[in-house]
N, C-alpha and C positions, 0 to 999 in steps of 0.2 A: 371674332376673327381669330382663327387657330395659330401662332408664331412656332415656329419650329426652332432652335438655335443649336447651332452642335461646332463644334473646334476639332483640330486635331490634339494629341496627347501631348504632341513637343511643346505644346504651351498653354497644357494643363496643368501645371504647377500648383497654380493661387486659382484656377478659373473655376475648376468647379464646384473648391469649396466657398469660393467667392458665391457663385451663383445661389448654394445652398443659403447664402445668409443671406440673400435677396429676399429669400422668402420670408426671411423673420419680422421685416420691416411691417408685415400685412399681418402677422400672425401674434400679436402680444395679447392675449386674452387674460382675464380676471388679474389679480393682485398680482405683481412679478415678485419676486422672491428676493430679498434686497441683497446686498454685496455681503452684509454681516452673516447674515443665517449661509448663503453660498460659498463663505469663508468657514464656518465651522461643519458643515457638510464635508466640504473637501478635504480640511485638517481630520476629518474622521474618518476618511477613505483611508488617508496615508498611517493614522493610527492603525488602523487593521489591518494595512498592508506590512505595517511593524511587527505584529504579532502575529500571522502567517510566516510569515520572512526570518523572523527571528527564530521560531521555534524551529523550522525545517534546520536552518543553519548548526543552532545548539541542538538538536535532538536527531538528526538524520543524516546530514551532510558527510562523507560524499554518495550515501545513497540516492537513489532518481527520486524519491517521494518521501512524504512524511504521513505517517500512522499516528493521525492527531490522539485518538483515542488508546492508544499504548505508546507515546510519547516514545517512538523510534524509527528508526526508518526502514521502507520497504526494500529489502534484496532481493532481487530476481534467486531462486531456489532454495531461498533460505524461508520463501514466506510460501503458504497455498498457494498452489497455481489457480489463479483467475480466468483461467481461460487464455480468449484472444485480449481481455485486456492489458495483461502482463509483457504484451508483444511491446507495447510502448516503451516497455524498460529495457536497457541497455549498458546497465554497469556505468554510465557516464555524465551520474551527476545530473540527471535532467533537468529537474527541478531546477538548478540554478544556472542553467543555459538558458531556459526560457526566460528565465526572469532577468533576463540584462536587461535590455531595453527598456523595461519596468523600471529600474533602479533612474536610470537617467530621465525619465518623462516622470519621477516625481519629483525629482531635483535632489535625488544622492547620489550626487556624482563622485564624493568618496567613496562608498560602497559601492558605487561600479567597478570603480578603478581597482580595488581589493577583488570585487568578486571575479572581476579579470583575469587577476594576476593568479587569482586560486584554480579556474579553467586552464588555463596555460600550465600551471602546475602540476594539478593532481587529476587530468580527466585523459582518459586512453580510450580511442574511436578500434583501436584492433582487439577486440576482446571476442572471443568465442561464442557467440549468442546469435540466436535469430532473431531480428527486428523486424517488426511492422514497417513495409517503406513508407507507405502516407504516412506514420506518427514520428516516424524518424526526419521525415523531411520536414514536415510543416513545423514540429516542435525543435529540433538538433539542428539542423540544419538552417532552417528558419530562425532560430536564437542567435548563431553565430553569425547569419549573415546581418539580424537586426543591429546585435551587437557589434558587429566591427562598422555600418552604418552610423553607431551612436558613436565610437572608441574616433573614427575621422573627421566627425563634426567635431565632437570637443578638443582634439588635435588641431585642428583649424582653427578653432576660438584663441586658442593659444593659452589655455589655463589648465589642463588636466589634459594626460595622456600623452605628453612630449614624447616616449619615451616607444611609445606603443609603433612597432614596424608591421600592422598587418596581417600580426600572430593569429586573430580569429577567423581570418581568409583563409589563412592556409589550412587552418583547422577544417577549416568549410570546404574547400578542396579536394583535403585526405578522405571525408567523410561522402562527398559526392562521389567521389572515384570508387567509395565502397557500397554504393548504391548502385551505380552502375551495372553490373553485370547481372541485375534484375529484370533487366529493360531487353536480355539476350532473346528475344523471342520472335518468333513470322511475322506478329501482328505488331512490335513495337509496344505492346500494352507492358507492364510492370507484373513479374511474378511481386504477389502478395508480403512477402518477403521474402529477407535474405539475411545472410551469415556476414556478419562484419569482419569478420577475420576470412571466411573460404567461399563467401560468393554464395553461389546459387548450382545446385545440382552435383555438387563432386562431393566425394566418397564421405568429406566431412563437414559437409554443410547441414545436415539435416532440414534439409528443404529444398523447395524446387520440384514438389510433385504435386504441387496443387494448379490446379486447372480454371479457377475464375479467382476473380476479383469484384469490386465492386466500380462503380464508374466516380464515382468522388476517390474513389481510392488512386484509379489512373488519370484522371481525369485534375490530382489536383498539384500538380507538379511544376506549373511552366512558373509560376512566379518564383518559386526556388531557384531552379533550375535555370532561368535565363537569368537571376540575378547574376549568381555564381560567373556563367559565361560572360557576362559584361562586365565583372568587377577581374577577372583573371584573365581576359583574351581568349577565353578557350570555348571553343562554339560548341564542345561534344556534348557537353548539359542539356544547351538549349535544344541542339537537334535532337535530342530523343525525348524529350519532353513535347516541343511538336508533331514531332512524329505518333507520340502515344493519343493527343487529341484530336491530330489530322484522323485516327484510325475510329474514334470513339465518335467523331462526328459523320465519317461516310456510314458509321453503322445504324446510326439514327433510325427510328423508322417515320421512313420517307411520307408517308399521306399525314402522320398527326403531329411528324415533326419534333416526337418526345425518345428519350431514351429511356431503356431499363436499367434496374437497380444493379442488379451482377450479371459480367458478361464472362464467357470464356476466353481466354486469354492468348488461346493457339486459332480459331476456328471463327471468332468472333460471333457466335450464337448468342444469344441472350439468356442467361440461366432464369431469372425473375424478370417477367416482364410488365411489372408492377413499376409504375412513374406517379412522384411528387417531387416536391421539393424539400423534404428531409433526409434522413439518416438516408446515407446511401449514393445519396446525387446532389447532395447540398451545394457542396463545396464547388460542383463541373461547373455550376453556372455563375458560381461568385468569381471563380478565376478568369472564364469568359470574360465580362465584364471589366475587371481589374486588370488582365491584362491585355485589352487596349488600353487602360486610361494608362499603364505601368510601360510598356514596350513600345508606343506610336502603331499598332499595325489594326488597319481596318479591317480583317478577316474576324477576328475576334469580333468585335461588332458586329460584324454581321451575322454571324451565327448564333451569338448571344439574343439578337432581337430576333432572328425566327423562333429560337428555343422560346424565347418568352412572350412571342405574340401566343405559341400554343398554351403555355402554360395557363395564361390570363385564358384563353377558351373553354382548356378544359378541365385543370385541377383547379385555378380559383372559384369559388363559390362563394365570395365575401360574406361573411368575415371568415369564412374556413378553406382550407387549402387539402383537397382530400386527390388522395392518388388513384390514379385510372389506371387501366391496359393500355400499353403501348398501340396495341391493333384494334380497341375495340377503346377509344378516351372518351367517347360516354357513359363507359358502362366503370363503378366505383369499385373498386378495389380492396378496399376495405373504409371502417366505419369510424376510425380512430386515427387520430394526427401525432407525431413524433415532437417532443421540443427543441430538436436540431433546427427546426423547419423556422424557428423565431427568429434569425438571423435573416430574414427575407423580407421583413419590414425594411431593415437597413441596407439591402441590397434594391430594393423598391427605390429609397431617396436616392443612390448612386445613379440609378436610372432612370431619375425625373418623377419616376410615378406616383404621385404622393399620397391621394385619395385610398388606392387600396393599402397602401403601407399605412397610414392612420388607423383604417379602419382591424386588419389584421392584428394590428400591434394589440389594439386596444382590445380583442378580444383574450389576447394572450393578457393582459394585466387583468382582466377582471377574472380568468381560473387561475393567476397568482397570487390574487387575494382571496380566493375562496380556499386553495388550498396552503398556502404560505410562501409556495414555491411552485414553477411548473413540475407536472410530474413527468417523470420521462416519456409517459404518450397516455394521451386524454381523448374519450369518445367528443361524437360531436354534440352529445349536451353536457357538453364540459366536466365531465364526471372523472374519476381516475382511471384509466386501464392500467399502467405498468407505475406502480406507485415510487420506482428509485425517483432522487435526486442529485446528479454527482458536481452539484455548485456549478452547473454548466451558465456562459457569460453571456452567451446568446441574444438572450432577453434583453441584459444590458446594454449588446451593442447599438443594439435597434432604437433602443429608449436612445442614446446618446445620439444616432445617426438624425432621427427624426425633431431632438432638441434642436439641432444645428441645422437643422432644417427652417424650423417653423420659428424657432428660439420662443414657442407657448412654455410657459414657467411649469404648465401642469406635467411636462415632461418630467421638470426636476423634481415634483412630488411623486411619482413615479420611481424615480433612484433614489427617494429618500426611503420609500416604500420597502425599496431593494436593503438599502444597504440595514434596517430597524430589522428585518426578516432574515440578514445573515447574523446579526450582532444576536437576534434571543433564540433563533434556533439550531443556527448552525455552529456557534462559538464553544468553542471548550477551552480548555486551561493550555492544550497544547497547540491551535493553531483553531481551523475551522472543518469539521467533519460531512461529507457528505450525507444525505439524507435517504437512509434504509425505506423509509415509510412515508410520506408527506403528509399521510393523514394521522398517522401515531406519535409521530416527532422521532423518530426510533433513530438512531445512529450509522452510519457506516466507516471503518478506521480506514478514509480515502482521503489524502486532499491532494487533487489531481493537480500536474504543473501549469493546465491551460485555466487553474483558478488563478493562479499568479501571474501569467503571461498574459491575461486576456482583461480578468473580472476589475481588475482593481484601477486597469489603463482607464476604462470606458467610464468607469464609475470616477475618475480623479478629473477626464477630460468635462465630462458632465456638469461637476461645480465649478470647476478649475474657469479665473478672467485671461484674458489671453498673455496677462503681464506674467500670470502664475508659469506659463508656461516656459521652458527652457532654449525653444525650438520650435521653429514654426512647421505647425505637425501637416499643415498641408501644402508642405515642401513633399511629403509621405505619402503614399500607398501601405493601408494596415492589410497582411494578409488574414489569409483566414484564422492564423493563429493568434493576429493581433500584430506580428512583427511588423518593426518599418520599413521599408526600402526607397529609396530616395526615388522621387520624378524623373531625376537627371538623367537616367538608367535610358531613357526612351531614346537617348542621344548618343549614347557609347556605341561602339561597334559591334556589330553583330554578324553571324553568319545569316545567310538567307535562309527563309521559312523551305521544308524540304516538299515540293510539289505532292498535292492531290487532287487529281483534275485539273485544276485552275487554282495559284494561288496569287496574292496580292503581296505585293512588295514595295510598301509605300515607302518613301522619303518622307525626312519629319519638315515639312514643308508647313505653313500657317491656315493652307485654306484648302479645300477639298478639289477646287480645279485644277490647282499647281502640285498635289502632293501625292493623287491615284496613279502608280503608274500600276497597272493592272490588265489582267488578260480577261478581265470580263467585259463583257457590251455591254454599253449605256444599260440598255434594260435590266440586266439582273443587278447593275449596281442603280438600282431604284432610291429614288429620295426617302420614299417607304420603309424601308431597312433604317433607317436612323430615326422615326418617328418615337417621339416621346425621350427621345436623349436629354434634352436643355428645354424641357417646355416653358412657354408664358406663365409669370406666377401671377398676373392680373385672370389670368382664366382659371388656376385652379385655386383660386383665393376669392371671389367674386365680395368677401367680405370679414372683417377681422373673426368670426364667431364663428367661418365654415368649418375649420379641426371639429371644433364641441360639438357641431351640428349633426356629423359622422360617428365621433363618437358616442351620442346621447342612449341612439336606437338598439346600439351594438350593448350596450350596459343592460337595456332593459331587455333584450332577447335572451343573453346569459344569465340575468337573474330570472326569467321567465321558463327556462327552461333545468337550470339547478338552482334554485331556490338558496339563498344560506337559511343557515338553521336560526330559527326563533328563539327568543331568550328563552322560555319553556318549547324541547325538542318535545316531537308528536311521542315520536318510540319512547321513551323515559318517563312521558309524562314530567316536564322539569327534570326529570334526574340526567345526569352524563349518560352516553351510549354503554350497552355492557360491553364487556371485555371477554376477551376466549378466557384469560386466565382465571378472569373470577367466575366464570358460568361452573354452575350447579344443578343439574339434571333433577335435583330432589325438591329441587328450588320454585314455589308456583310462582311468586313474581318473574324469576329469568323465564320461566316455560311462556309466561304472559306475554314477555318481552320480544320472545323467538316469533309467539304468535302476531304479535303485532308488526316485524320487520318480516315476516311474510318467511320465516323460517320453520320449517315442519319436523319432531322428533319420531324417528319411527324407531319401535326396539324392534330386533331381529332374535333369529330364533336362540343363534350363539351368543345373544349376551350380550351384544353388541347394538350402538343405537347407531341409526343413520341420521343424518340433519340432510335437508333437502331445502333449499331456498326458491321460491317463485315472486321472485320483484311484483310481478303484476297481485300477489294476494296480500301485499304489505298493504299497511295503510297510508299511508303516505310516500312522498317520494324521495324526503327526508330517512322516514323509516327504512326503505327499501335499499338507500343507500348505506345505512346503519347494518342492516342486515349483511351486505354483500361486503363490509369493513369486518362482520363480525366472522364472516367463512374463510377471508380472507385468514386473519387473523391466528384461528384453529387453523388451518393447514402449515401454517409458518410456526405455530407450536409443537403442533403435530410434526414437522420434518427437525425439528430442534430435538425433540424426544428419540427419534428413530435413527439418530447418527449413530450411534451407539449397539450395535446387537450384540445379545450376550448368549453365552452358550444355556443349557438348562443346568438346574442344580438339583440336590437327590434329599431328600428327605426320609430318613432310614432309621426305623423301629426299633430298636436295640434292647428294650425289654423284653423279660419272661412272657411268654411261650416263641417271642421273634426272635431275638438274638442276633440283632443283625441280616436275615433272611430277606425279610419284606423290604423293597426299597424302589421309595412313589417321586416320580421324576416331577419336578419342580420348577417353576417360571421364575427367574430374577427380577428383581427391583436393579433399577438404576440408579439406587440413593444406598444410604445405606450404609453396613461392612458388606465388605467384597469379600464371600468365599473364597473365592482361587487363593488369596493371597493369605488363607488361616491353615495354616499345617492341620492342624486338628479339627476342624470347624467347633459349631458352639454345641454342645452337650446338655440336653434338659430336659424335664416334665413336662408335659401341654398339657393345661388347663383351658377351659373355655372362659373368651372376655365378656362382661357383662358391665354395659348390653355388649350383645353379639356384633353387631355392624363393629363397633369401636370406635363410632363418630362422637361418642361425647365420654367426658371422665368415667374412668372407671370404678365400678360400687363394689367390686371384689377385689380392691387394689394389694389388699395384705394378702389375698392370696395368689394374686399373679405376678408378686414380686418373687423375682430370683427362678421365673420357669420361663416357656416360650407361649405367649397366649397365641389362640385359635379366635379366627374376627371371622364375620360371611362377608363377602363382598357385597358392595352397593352402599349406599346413600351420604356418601362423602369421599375425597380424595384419598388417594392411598398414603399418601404421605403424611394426612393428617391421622391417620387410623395408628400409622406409627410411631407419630408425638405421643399420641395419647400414651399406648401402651410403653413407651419408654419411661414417660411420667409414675406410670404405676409401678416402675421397678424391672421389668422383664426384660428377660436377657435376648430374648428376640420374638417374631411373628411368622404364623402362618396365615393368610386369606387365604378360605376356600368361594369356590364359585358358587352361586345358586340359582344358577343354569343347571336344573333339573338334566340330568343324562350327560353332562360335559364329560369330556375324556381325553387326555390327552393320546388317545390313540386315533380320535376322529380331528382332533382340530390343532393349529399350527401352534408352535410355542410363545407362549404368555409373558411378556416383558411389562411390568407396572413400572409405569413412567412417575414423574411429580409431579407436581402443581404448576407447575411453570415459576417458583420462586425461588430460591436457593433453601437445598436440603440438606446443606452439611450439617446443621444442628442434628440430622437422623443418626445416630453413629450404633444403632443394633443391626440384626439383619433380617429379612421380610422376603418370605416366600412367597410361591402363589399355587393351590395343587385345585386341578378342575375338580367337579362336583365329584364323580366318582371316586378317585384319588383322595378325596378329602373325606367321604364317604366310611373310607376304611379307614381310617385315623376317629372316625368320629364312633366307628362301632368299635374301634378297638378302646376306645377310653371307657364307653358306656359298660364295656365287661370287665375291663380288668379296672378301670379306674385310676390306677396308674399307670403311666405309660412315657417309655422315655423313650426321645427319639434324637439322634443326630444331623443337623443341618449341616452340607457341608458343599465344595463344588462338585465330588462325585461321590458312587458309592465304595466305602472304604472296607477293605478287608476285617472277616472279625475277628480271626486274632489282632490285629491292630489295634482295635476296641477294646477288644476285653483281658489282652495280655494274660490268656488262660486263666481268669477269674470265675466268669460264668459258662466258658467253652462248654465244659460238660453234659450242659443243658442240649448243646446243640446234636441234631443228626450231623448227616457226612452230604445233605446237600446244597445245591448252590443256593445262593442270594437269591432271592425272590422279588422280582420289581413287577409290584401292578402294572408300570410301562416307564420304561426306556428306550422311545426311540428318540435316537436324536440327527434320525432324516428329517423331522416337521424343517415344515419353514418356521421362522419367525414374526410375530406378531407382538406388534407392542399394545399394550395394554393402558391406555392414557389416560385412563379414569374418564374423566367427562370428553378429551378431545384427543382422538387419534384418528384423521379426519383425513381421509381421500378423494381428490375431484374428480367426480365422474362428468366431462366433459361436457356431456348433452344437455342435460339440465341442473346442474350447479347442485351437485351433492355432496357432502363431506358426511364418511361414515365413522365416527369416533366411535372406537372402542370402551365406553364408558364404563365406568365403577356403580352401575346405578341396576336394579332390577326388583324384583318384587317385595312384597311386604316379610320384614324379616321375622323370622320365630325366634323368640329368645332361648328357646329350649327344644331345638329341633326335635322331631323324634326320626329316629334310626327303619330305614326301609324294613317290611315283613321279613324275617331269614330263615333258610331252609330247617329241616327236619335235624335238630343236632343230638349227640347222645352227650348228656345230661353229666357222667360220670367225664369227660373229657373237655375240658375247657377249648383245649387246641383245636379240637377236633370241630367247634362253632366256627373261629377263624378259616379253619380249610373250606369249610362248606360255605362259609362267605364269599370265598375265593373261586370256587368252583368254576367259577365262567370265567375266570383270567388263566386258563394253563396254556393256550398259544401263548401268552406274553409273558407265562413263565418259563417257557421252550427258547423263547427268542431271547429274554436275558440271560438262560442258560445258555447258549450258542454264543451268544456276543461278550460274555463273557471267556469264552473258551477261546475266542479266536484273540481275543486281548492278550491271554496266557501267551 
């Protein structure tokens, strides 16, 4: 027999998290976790939350954020623009506006009281800046209203905060009123932001021409906003706050009952008409819910539970939650789930429904143990797509919602799980860093404010007995940022909800026959609309082992479908997975390796190798995953290498019969001496290195000390060709190509990147001259044998050079460049990885250092018919086929003149 049970909000207080723990009495499965070990859990929550806390304070404070990893704080302009995440900042201290209410629910309520008094002090809402309005409200807004929430309880206790008149209201006030004129629009919806100092659309706002928003963005407003209006008397918050969702709910689409991600903001069209329940829409449906149980009003209800009858139709697929088309919700949307979407387990228990919130949850902790962390959006065999992790709390709250649900212990293995996985991978010396990589361990210098407003509440309430507590926290509504706002709220004054179509206006009355008064007919206010609010926990518990029963299937699906890896991995053969930075093109084991994770090298005609990845020719799915960690990998090396483009450099002949004439345009190194900045550049002999590659120590070391060696390209890093030859003495390098026919007149300019490990030990300088370019260096040494030539950033004048020493020698005309043009584009040169995705089928083309088997004694192409009494006159006839590009360096020289 099915029991239905549902209240109104005015005396939801203690009810529904009373009911929550009904459920616990059914649900105590294996070993409970005794008070000692849940006593040093929680002592290690608040340790952590000391060392975030502290170091923001000492190392950032009054910036909005802390830069764990360069131990300072984030300034809006003073740091790279981030994008749209930078909109969160605001000049106002963020960071420790959110985190009031944190200070008082771990019980420093001196550190409140201080961190108060420094808000009031040193944080200014009129500063010149565009703010994100969803980040402004749920975080700024939402901080001071938590906190002045906390600053009246403990005024009322009568031990801290005597003194406190309301100061973080009014703050919350100033701050609303400068949101406000965002909301100026036809539709009521929220421009995306606005100017804290000039509003929205005038002459110095620098905003106000954007055209959509997202619908969690307008959508997530009313609990701010009606706070505000019931703690000050002032109804204009609330009404445009209803007004924004009265607008986002008639746009619904009507037959599936789902909305899309971003809508326009004038016209109410739908821009993405892609619906789940992550990023984008998260947040519409948690406020639904929260505020009826926050405001008393049944409208919110009811629209909450049609949004969520569809949702249960048509994006749930237990245990996966995947997004549909709003007009087409059986047809899937994409293949991969977002980790915003984790907070729906715990929006699940608010709404009774406990079996898919188990279920969900649990699939989200077995890809946080496979990977250490959710990745910011994972396929649905659980594999990584978008590898960030920015310490989102998510996860946490759901673990903590559904603890308090069931009170099963294995929840709090779970937070322990959590918090062992922030303490070894996310900690550093200055606070705790986001996660660049989940499967590298790689770093990001972010610790966002909703890590200290959200992660550390969920995780303390978790172990935390209810004596640990300060305040009885379901007296509270957490918003979505985590902030408090008291129950009591449901009972204050309020203006009336602003009509669409039909709205309800209930009084906070005990029982639903006394408290509707409504312009709906019995019929559309159906018993059916409140199904599954307060269900029977004897029907969704039939037995203390039903959690584990649900969980069991969900464990072995994800291990069934990504596998963790075997003590001995397939691809390595026992060895760790390779690395972009250690792959080695000349390497048969890595080539073995590529072949096994189903990675293909193809050399190209310029010298260049392509890597092309097909999952399905791996061997395994272990390996395949290896493989797609390792193209990953190169492209993120590859755009680390390419930040940098350098102009080309000249490599100029300056001995007898040259003088300065010849001069062969040259690729940079990004290691190295920097040309540009040597007045003279370096001045010397080329010798050739032996061996020629310059991959292993040098056997002509006495003689390539104190000149510039000549290396070919290929069969090791260019970095390492440059150790070498520094070791033997030499004042710098040239690599030439051995790309048979290269020119830098056919192909773009050549940039040698490094190894991917730090190159300051290189301190010579390292050119790079294509085949033919190098060609005529290599024939001019085999004739003359000596041969001095000048490295420098351009080609320099010869009296400059030779300060009328050997001028004499010279005719009267211009400089002679095999090619100087410097229209090429640029190309970097990354030795084994300068790797680009080509979309369709997952190709990365590295520019490698790698190509055929090298001659240690090249020999020099056939050369024309020369007369024998003339040495010069060999050179000319070398040159023969370069006199367009000795026309065009004569011209562009001239036009330099």
């Amino acid at each position: 027999m099915w029991t239905v049970l549902w209240f109104r909000p005015a005396t939801m207080s203690a009810l529904l998290f009373s009911l929550l723990l009904l459920l616990s009495t059914l649900c105590r499965l294996g070993q409970s976790m005794s008070r000692e070990e849940k006593l040093k859990l929680r002592n290690q929550v608040v340790e952590m939350f000391d060392h975030a806390y502290s170091n923001y304070m000492d190392h950032a404070y009054p910036a909005d954020e802390l830069m764990p990893l360069t131990c300072r704080g984030r300034v809006r302009g003073l740091e790279p623009s981030r994008g749209d995440v930078d909109d969160a900042l605001g000049m106002f201290s963020l960071t420790l506006i959110d985190t009031l209410d944190t200070l008082v629910l771990l019980n420093k309520t001196a550190e409140f009281e201080a961190a108060v008094r420094r808000v009031l002090k040193d944080v200014r809402l009129d500063n010149d800046v565009v703010v994100s309005v969803f980040e402004t409200n749920i975080r700024v807004l939402g901080g001071l209203l938590g906190g002045h929430s906390m600053a009246v309880m403990l005024k009322d206790a009568g031990h801290y905060m005597q003194w406190y008149q309301d100061e973080l209201l009014h703050m919350a006030k100033d701050l609303g009123l400068r949101l406000l004129p965002a909301f100026n629009t036809s539709s009521g919806l929220p421009y995306p932001r606005v100017n804290l100092k000039h509003g929205v659309r005038g002459p110095e706002s620098r905003t106000g021409t954007e055209t959509d928003t997202c619908t969690a963005c307008a959508g997530t407003i009313i609990l701010e906003f009606a706070a505000l209006s019931r703690f000050t008397g002032d109804p204009v918050f609330e009404v445009h706050a209803r007004r924004a969702l009265n607008f986002l709910w008639e746009k619904r689409q009507r037959n599936s009952n789902l909305v899309g991600t971003t809508i326009n903001i004038h016209s109410g069209e739908w821009v993405r008409r892609d619906s789940g329940v992550g990023a984008g829409i998260d947040s519409y449906y948690e406020y639904l819910l929260k505020a009826y149980i926050l405001l008393g009003d049944d409208l919110f209800l009811q629209r909450f539970n049609i949004h969520y009858a569809s949702i249960m139709k048509y994006i749930s697929q237990p245990p996966l939650l995947l997004d549909v088309h709003i007009h087409k919700p059986l047809l899937p949307a994409r293949t991969w789930m977002d980790s915003l979407l984790a907070f729906f387990p715990g929006l699940q228990v608010l709404k009774g429904d406990i079996r898919p919130a188990i279920e969900t949850h649990e699939m989200l902790y077995q890809v946080t143990k496979k990977h250490n962390f959710l990745p910011e959006a994972f396929t649905t065999d659980f594999r990584v797509h978008w590898a960030q992790h920015p310490l989102r709390p998510e996860f946490a709250e759901s673990t903590y919602f559904l603890y308090k649900a069931t009170k099963d212990p294995y929840y709090l293995e779970v937070g322990r799980t959590v918090l062992d996985n922030l303490n070894r991978f996310a900690r550093v010396p200055c606070g705790f860093a986001a996660m660049k990589d989940v499967r590298t361990g790689s770093h990001e210098d972010r610790m966002d404010s909703f890590f200290l407003a959200e992660m550390f509440k969920y995780l303390f309430l978790l172990f935390a007995e209810e004596e640990d507590l300060p305040f009885n926290v379901e007296d509270y509504i957490f918003t979505t940022e985590a902030h408090l706002l008291p129950l009591s709220l449901s009972t204050a004054p309020h203006a009336p909800s602003p009509p669409v179509n039909s709205t309800v206006q209930a009084a906070s009355l005990p029982h639903l026959s006394a408290s509707v008064k409504s312009l709906w007919s019995e019929e559309e206010l159906d018993d059916s609309n409140f199904d599954w609010t307060c269900p029977n926990t004897r029907l969704l518990f039939p037995d203390p082992a039903f959690p584990r029963n649900l969980r069991d299937p969900i464990r072995s699906a994800v291990d069934k479908s990504c596998p963790r890896p075997a003590l001995h991995r397939e691809p390595g053969m026992g060895r760790p997975p390779l690395r972009a930075q250690d792959f080695r093109a000349n390497n048969p084991d890595h080539l073995e390796l590529l072949r096994r994770m189903g990675v293909s090298l193809i050399h190209l005609k310029d010298g260049r190798v392509q890597l092309v990845q097909h999952a399905t020719q791996a061997v395994s799915a272990v390996a395949a995953e290896d493989g797609m960690r390792f193209m990953q990998e190169m492209m993120e090396l590859s755009s680390q290498q390419q930040k940098e483009q350098l102009p080309p450099r000249a490599v100029q002949i300056i001995s007898h019969p040259f003088f300065g004439r010849v001069v062969l345009t040259a690729g940079p190194a990004q290691f190295g001496t920097d040309l540009s900045k040597s007045i003279t550049g370096v001045r010397g002999f080329v010798t050739v290195a032996e061996p020629y590659s310059g991959c292993a120590e040098l056997s002509n070391a006495a003689f390539v000390q104190g000149r510039i060696a000549l290396l070919q390209r290929g069969q090791c890093m260019f970095a390492e060709k440059a150790r070498h030859i520094m070791k033997a003495g030499a004042i710098g390098g040239i690599v030439i190509d051995d790309n048979e026919g290269s020119s830098s007149d056919t192909a773009p300019l050549f940039q040698m990147a490094g190894d991917g490990r730090n190159t300051d030990d290189v301190t010579l300088p390292l050119l790079f001259l294509f085949y033919k370019e190098g060609n005529i260096l290599l024939e001019a040494l085999k004739e003359y044998r000596e041969v001095e030539v000048l490295l420098s950033d351009k080609a320099r004048d010869r009296a400059s050079i030779f300060k009328g020493g050997d001028a004499q020698e010279e005719d009267q005309t211009s400089p002679t460049s095999a090619t100087l043009d410097r229209s090429h584009g640029s190309t970097v040169e990354l030795d084994e990885s300068a790797p680009e995705l080509a979309p369709d089928n997952e190709e990365v083309t590295p520019e490698e250092d790698v190509g055929p088997a090298i001659k240690s004694n090249p020999e020099p192409e056939e050369e024309p018919a020369v007369d024998k009494d003339s040495s010069s006159k060999s050179v000319k006839a070398m040159m023969a086929d370069w006199q367009e590009d000795l026309e065009a360096f004569q011209q562009m020289e001239k036009d330099e003149l």
